[in-house]
PAZAPA-4460 file (N, C-alpha, C; in steps of 0.05 Angstrom, whole numbers, plus 32768, in hexadecimal, padded with zeros to 4 digits):
% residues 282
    n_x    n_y    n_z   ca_x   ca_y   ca_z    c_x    c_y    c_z   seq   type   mol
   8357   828E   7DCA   836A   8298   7DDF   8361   828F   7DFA     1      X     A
   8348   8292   7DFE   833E   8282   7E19   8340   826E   7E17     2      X     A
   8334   825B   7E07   8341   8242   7E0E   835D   8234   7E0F     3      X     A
   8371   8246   7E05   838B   824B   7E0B   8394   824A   7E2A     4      X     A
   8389   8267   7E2F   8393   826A   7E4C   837B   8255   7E59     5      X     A
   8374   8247   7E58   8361   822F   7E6C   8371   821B   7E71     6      X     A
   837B   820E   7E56   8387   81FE   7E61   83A9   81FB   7E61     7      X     A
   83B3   820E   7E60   83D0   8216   7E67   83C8   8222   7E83     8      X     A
   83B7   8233   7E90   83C3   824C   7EAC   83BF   8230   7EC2     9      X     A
   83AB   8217   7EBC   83A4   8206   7EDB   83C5   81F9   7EDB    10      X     A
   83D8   81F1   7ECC   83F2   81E6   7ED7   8405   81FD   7EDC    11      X     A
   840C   8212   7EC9   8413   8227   7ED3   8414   8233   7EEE    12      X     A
   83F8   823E   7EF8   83F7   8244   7F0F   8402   8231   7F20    13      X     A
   83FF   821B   7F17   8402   81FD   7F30   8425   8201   7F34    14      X     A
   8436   820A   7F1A   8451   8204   7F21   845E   821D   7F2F    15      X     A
   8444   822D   7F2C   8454   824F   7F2C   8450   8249   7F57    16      X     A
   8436   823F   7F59   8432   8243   7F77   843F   8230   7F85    17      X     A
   8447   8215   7F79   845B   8203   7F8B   846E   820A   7F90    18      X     A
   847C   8213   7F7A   8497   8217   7F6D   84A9   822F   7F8C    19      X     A
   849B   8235   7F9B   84A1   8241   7FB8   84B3   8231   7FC3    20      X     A
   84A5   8214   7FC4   84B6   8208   7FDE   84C7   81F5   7FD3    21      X     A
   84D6   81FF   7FC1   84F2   81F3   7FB4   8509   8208   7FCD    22      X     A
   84FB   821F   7FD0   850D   822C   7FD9   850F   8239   7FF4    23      X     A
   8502   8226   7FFF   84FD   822B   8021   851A   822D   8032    24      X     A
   8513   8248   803C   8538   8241   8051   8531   8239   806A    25      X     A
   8520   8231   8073   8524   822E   8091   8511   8245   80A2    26      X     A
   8510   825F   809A   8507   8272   80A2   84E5   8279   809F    27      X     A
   84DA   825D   8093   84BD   825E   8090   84B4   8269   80AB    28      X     A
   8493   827C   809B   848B   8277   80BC   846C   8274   80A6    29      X     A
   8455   826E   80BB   8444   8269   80C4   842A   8283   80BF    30      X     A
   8415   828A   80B1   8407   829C   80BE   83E9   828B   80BC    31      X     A
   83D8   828C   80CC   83B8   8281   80C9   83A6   829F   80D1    32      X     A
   8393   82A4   80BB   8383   82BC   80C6   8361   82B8   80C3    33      X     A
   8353   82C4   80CB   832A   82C8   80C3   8327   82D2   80C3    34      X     A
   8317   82DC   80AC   830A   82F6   80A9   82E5   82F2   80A1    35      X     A
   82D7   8307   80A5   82C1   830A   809E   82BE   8322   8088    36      X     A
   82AE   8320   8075   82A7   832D   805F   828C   8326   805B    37      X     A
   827E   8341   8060   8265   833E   8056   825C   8358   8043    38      X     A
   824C   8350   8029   8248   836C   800E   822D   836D   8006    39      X     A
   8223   837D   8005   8205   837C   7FFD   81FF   838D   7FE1    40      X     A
   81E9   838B   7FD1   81E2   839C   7FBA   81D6   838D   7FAA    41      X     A
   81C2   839F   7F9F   81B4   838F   7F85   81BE   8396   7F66    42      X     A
   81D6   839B   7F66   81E7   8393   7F4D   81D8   83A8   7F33    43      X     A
   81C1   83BA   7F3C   81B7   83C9   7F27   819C   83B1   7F21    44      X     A
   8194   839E   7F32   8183   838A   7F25   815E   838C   7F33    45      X     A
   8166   83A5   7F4F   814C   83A5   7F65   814E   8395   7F71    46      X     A
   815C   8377   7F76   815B   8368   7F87   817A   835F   7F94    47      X     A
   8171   8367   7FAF   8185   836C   7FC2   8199   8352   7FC1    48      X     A
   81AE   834A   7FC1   81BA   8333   7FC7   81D2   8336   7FD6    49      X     A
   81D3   8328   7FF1   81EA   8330   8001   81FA   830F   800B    50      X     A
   8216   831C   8010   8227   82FF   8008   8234   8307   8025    51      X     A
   8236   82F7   8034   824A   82E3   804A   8266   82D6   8045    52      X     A
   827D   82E3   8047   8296   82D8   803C   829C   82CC   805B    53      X     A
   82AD   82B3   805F   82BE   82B3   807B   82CF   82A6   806E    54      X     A
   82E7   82AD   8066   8304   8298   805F   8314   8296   8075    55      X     A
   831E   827B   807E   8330   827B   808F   834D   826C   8078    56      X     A
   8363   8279   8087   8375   827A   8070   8391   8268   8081    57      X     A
   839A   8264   8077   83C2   8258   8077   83CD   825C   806A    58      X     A
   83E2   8267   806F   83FC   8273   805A   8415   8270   806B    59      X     A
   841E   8262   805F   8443   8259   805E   844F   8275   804D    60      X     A
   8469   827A   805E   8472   8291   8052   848F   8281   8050    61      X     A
   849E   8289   803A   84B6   8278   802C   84CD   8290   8029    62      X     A
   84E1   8291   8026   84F1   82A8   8011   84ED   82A8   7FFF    63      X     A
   84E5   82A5   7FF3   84D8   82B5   7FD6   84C6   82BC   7FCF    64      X     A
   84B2   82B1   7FE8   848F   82B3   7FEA   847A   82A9   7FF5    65      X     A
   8468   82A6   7FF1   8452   829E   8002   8442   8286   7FED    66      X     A
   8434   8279   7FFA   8422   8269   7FF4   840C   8261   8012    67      X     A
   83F4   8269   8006   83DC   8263   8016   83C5   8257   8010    68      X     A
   83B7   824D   801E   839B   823F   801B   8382   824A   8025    69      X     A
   8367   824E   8020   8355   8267   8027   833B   8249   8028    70      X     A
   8333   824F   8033   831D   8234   803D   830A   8243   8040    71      X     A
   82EF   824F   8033   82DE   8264   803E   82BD   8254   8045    72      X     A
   82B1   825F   8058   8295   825A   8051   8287   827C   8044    73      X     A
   8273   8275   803A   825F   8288   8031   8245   8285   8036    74      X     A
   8241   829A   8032   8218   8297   8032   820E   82AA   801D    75      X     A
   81F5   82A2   8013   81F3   82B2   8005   81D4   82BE   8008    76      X     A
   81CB   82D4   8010   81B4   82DD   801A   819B   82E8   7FF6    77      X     A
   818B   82E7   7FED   8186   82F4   7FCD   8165   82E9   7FCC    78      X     A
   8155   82F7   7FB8   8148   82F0   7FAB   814D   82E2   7F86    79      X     A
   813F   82CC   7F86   813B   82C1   7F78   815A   82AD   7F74    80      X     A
   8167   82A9   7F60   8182   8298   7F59   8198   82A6   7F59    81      X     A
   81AD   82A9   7F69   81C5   82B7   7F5C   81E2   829F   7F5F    82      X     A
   81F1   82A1   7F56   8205   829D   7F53   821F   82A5   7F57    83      X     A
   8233   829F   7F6B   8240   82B1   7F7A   8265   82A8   7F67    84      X     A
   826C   82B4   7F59   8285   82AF   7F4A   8295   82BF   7F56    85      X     A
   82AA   82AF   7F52   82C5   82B8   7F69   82BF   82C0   7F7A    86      X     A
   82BB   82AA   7F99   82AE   82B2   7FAD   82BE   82CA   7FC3    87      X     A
   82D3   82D1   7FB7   82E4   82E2   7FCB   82D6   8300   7FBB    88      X     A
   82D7   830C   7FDC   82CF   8322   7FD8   82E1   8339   7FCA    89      X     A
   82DB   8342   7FB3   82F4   834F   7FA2   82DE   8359   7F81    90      X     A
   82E5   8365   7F78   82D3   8372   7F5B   82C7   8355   7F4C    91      X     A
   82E0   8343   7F4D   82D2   832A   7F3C   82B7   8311   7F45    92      X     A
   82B5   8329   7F68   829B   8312   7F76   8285   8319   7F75    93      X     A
   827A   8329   7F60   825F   832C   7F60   8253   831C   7F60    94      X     A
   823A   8316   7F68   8219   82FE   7F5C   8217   830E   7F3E    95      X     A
   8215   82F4   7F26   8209   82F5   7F16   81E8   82E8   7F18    96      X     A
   81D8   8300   7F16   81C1   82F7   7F1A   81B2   82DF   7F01    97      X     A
   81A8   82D3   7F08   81A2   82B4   7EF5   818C   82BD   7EE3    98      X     A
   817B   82B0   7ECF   8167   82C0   7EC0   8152   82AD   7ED1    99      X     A
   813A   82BA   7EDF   812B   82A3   7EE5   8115   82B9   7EE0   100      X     A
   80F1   82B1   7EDE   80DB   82B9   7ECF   80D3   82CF   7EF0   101      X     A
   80D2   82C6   7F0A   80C8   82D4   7F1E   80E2   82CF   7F34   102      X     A
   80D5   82E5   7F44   80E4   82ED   7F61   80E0   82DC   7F72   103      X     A
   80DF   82C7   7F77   80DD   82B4   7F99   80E7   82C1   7FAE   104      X     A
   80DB   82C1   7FC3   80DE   82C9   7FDA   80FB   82CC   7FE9   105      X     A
   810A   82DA   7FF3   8127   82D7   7FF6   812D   82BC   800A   106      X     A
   814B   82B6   7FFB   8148   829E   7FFF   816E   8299   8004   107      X     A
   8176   8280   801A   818F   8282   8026   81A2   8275   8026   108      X     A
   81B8   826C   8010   81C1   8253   8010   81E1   825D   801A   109      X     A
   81E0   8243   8029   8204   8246   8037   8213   822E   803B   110      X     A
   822C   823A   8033   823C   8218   8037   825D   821E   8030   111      X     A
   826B   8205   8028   8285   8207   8022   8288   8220   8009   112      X     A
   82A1   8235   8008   82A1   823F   7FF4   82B7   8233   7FE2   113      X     A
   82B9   8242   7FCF   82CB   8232   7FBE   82EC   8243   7FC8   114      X     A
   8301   8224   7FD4   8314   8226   7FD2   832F   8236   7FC2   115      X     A
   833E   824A   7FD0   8354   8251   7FBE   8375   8251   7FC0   116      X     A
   837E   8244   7FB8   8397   8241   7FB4   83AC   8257   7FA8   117      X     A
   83BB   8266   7FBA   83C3   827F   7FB9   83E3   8278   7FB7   118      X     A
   83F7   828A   7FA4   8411   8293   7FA5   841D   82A8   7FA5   119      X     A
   842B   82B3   7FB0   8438   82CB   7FB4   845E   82C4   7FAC   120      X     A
   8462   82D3   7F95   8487   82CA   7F91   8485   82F2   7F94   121      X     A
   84A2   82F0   7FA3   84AE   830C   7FAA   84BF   8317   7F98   122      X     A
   84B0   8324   7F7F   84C2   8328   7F65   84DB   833A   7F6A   123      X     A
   84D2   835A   7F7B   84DF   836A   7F83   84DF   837A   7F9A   124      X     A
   84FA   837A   7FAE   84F7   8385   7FC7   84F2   83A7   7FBF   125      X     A
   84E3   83B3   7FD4   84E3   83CC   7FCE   8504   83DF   7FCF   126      X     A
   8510   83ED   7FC3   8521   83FB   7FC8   8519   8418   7FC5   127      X     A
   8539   842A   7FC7   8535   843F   7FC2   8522   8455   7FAD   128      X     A
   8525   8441   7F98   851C   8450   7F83   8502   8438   7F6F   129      X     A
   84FC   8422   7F7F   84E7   8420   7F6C   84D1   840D   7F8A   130      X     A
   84BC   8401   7F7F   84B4   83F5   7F95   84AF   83DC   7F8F   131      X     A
   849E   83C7   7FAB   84A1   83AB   7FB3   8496   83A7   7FA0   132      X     A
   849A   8391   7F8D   8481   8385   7F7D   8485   836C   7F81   133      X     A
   846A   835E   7F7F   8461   833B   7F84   8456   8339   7F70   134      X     A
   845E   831D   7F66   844E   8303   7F4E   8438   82FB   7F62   135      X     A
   841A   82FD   7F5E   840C   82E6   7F6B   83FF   82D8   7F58   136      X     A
   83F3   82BD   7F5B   83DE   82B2   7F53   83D6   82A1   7F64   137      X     A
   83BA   829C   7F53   83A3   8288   7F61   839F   8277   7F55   138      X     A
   838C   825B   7F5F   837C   8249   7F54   8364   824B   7F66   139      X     A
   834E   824B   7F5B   8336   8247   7F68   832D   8224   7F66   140      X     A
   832B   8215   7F7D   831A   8201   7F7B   82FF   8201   7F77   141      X     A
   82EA   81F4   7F67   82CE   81EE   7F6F   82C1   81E8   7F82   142      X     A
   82C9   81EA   7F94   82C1   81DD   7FB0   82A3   81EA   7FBB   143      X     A
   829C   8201   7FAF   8281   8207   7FB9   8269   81FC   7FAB   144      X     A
   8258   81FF   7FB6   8244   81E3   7FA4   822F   81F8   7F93   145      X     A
   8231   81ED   7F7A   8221   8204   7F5D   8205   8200   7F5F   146      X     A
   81FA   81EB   7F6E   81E2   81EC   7F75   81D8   81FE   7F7F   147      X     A
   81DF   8207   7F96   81DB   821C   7FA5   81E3   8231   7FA8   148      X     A
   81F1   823C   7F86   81F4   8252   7F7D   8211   8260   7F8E   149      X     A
   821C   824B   7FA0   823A   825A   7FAC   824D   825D   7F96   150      X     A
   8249   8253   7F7D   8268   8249   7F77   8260   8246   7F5A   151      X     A
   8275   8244   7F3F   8267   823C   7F25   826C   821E   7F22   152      X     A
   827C   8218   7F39   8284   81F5   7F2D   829D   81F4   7F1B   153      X     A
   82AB   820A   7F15   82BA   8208   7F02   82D8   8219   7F0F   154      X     A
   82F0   8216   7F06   830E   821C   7F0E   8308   822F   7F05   155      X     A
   8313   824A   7F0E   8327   8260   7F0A   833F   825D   7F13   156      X     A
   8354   8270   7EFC   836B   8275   7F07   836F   828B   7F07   157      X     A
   8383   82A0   7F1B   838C   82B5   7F15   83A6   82C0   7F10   158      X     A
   83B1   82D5   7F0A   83CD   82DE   7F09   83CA   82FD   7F0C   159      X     A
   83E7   8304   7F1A   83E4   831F   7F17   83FD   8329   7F27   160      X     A
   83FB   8348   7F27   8411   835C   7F32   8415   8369   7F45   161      X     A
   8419   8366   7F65   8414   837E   7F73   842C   8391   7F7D   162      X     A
   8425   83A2   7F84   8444   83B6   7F8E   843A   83C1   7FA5   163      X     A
   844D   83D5   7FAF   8446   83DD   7FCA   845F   83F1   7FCA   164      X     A
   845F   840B   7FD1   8471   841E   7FCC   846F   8431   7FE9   165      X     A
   8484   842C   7FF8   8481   8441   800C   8496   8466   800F   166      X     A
   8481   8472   8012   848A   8491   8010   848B   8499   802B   167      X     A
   84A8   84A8   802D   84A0   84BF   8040   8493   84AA   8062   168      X     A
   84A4   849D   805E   849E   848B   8077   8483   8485   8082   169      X     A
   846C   848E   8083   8457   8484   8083   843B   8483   806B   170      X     A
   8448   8487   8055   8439   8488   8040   843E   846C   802E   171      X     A
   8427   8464   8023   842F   844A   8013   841B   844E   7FFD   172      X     A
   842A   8443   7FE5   8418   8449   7FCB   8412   8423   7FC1   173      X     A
   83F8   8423   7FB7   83F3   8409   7FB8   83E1   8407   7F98   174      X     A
   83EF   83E8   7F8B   83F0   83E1   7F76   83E0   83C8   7F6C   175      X     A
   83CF   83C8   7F57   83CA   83A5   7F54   83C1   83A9   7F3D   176      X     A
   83CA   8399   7F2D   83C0   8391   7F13   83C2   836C   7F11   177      X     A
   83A8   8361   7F04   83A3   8342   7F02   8390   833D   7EEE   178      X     A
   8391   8321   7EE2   837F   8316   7ED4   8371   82FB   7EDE   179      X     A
   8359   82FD   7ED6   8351   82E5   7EE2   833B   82D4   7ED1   180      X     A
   834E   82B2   7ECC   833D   829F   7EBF   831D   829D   7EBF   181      X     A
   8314   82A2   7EC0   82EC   8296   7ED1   82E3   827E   7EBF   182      X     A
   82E4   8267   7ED1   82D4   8255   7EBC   82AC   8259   7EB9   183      X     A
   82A9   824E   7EA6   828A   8251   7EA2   8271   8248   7EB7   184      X     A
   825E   8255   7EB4   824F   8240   7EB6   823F   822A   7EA4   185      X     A
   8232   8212   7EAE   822A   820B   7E94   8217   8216   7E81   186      X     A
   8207   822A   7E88   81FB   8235   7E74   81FF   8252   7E68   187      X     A
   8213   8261   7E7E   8219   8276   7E7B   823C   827D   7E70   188      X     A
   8244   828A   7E63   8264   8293   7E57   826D   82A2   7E68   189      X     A
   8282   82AC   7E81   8286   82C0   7E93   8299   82C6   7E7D   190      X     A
   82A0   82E1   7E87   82BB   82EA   7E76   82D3   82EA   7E8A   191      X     A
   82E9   82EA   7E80   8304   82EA   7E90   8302   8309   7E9D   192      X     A
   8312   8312   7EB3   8319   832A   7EB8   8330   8330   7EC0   193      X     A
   8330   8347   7EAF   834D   8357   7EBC   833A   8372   7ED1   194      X     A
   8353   836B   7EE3   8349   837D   7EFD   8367   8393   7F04   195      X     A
   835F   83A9   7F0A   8370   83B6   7F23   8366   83CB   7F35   196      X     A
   837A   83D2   7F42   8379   83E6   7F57   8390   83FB   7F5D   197      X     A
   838D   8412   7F6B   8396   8424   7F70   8390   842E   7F8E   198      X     A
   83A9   8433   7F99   83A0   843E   7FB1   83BA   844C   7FC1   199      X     A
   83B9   8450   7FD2   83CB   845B   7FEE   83C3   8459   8008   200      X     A
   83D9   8457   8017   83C8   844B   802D   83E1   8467   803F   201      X     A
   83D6   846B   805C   83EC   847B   8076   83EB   846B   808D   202      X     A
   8403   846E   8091   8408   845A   80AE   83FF   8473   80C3   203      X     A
   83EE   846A   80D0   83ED   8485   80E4   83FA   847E   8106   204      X     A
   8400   8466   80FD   841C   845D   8116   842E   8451   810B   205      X     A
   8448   8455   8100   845B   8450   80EC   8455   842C   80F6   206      X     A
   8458   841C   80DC   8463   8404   80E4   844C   83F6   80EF   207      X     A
   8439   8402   80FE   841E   83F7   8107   8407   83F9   8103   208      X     A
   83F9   8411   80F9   83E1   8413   80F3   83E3   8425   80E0   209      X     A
   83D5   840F   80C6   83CD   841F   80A6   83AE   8427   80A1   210      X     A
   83A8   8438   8091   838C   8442   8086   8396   843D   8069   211      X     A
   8389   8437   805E   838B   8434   803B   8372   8442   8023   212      X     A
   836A   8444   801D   8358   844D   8003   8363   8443   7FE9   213      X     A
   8353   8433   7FE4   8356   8426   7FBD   8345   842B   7FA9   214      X     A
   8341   842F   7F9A   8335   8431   7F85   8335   8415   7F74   215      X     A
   8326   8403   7F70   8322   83E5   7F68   8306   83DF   7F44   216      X     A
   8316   83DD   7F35   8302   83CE   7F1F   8310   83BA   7F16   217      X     A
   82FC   83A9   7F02   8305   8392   7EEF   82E5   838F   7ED9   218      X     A
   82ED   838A   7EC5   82D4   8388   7EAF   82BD   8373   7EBC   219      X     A
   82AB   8375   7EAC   8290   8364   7EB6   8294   834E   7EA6   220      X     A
   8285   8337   7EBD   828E   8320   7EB7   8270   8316   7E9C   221      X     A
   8262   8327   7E9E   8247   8319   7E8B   8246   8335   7E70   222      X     A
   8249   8332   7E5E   8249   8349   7E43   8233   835F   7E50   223      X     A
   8231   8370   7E53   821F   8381   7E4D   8214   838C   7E6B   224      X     A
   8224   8388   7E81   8220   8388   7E98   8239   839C   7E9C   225      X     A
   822F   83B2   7EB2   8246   83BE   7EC1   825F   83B4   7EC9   226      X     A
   8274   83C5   7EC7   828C   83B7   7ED5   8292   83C4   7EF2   227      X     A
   8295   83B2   7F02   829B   83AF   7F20   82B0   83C9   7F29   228      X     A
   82A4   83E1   7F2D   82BC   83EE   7F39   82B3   83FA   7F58   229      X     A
   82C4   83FB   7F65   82BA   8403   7F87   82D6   840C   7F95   230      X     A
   82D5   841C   7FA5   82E7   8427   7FBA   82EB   8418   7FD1   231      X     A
   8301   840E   7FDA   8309   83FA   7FED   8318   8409   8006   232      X     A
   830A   840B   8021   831F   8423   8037   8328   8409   8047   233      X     A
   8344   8404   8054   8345   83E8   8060   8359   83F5   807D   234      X     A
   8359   83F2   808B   836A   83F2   80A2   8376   83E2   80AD   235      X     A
   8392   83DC   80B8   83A0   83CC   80B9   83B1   83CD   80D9   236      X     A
   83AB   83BF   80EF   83BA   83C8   8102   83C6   83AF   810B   237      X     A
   83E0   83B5   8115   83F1   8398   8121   83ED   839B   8140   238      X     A
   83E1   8384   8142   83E2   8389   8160   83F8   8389   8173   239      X     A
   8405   8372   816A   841B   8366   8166   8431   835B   8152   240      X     A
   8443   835A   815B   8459   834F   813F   8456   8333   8135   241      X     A
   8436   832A   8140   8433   8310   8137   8410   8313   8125   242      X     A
   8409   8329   8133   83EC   8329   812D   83E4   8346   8122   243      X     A
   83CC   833C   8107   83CA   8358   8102   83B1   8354   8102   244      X     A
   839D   836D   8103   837D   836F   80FF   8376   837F   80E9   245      X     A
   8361   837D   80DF   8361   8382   80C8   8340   8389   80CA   246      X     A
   8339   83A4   80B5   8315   83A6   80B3   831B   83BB   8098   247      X     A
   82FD   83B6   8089   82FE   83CD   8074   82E2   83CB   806C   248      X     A
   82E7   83E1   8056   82C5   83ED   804F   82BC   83EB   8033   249      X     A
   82AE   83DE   801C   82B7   83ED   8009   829C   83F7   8004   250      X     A
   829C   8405   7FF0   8289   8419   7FE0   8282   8410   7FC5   251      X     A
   8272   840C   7FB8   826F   83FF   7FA1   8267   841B   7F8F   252      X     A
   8271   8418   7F77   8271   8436   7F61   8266   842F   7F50   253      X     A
   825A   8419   7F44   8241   840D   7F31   8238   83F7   7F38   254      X     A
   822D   83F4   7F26   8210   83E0   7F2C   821D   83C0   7F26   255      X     A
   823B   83C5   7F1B   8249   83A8   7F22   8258   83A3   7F37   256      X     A
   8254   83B3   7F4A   825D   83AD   7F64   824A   83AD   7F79   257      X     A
   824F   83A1   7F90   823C   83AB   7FAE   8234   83C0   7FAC   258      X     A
   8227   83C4   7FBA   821D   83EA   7FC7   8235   83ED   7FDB   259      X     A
   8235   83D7   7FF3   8244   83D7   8004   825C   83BB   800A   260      X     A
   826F   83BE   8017   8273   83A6   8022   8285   83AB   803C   261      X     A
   8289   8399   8055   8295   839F   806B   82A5   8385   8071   262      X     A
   82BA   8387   807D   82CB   8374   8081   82DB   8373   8098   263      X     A
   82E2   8368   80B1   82F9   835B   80C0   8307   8349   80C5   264      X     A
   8315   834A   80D0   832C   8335   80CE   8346   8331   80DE   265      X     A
   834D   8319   80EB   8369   8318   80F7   837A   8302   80E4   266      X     A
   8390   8302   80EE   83AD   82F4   80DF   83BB   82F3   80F6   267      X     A
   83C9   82D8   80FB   83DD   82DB   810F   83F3   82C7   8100   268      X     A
   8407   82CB   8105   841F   82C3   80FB   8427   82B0   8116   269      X     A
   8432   8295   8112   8449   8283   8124   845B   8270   8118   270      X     A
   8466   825E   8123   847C   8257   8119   849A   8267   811C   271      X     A
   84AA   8263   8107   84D0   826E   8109   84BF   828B   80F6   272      X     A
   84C9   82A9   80F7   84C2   82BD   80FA   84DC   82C9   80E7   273      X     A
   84D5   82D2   80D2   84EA   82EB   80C7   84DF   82F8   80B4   274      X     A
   84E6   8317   80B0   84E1   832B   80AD   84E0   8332   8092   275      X     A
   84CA   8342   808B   84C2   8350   8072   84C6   8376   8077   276      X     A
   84C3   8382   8066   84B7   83A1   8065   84A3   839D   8074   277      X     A
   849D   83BA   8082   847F   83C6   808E   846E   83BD   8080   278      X     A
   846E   83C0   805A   8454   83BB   804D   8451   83A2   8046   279      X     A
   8465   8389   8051   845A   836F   804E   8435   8367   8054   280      X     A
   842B   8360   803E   840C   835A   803A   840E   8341   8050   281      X     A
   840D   834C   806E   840F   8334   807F   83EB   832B   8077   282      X     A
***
């Protein structure tokens, strides 16, 4: 079955994320954003390992959806070898720690991370009685170098479900369910993961400024290792109708997640300009 979905999801994803700009009206716009993410924890292992995310991103927004590009650097701070898979910060980015005989002194490697190729199709507008849901997927490029433990060298793809349900005018209930390809390393088998989340978020200025709380797991990527679950608090303020800022916290709830992680971030939108719901994932 894995080797099934390997080599069917890399064209799949490819037609699901093009397949946008068949249907461009004119009304594209434009968003470029950066963020910083940094997570620390020793994974249940004693030895600390803390990761440096910076993606700078582009996303074309279409009528039917989005498609973006995430260009990140990383660093990766640790004792002894780790390995940083799916470098975006999310349940599936832990360090798998490497088997090596002793501890070497902590040690710093940084560089390109590995590339991701993102789609968003707009399955369902929110109405009265049910809420927004989005198709997304991914492709991960190799682009971080396996030498230096950023990256496995190998494609992932992802797929998945999100929603977004707003109550009572400043209340929003928030959804995600996904799976995700992981290719190997060469000496190691990762396993695939299915991931989700749960959460709600309050606008505590209608339309401008959100607080959220999630609840986030997905299985462990190595047999016999904890699975990644942690609490995600994110805040969301528009500064403007072009620009939003963005910071969050998370909390790690076992030994397959961080202890900690912290994150900010802006997004600005330009170009021709038209309108989504409040809970558009600007």
């Amino acid at each position: 079955m894995t080797r099934l979905f390997s080599s069917a999801a890399l064209p799949a994803c490819c037609v699901f994320l093009l397949s946008a700009s068949a249907f461009c009206s004119g009304q594209e716009r434009w968003q470029a954003g950066a963020s910083v993410f940094t997570e620390s924890g020793d994974y249940g292992t004693g030895s600390k390992t803390t990761t440096t995310y910076v993606p700078f991103t582009l996303r074309r927004y279409f009528t039917p959806g989005e498609l973006e590009l995430v260009v990140p650097y990383i660093s990766v701070v640790s004792e002894g070898q780790v390995v940083v898979v799916d470098g975006q910060v999310n349940p599936g980015g832990k360090p798998i720690k490497s088997s090596t005989g002793s501890e070497p002194p902590r040690l710093t490697h940084s560089g390109l991370g590995d590339m991701l190729f993102k789609g968003r199709y707009y399955l369902l507008e929110e109405q009265a009685w049910y809420p927004e849901i989005d198709a997304v997927a991914d492709i991960k490029f190799p682009t971080a170098s396996r030498s230096d433990g950023l990256g496995t060298g190998a494609f992932d793809e992802g797929l998945g479900l999100e929603s977004t349900r707003k109550f009572l005018e400043r209340y929003v209930g928030l959804a995600e369910l996904g799976y995700d390809h992981i290719g190997n390393l060469p000496d190691q088998k990762l396993n695939d993961q299915w991931r989700f989340s749960l959460g709600g978020g309050y606008y505590f200025i209608p339309d401008t400024l959100m607080v959220s709380a999630s609840y986030e797991q997905s299985n462990a990527l190595v047999d016999g290792e904890p699975s990644p679950k942690d609490l995600l608090f994110d805040a969301e303020y528009h500064a403007t109708a072009q620009v939003l800022l963005q910071g969050g916290l998370e909390v790690g709830l076992s030994d397959g997640a961080p202890d900690y992680g912290l994150n900010i971030g802006v997004r600005a939108k330009f170009g021709s300009i038209s309108t989504r719901p409040a809970t558009e994932k600007i």
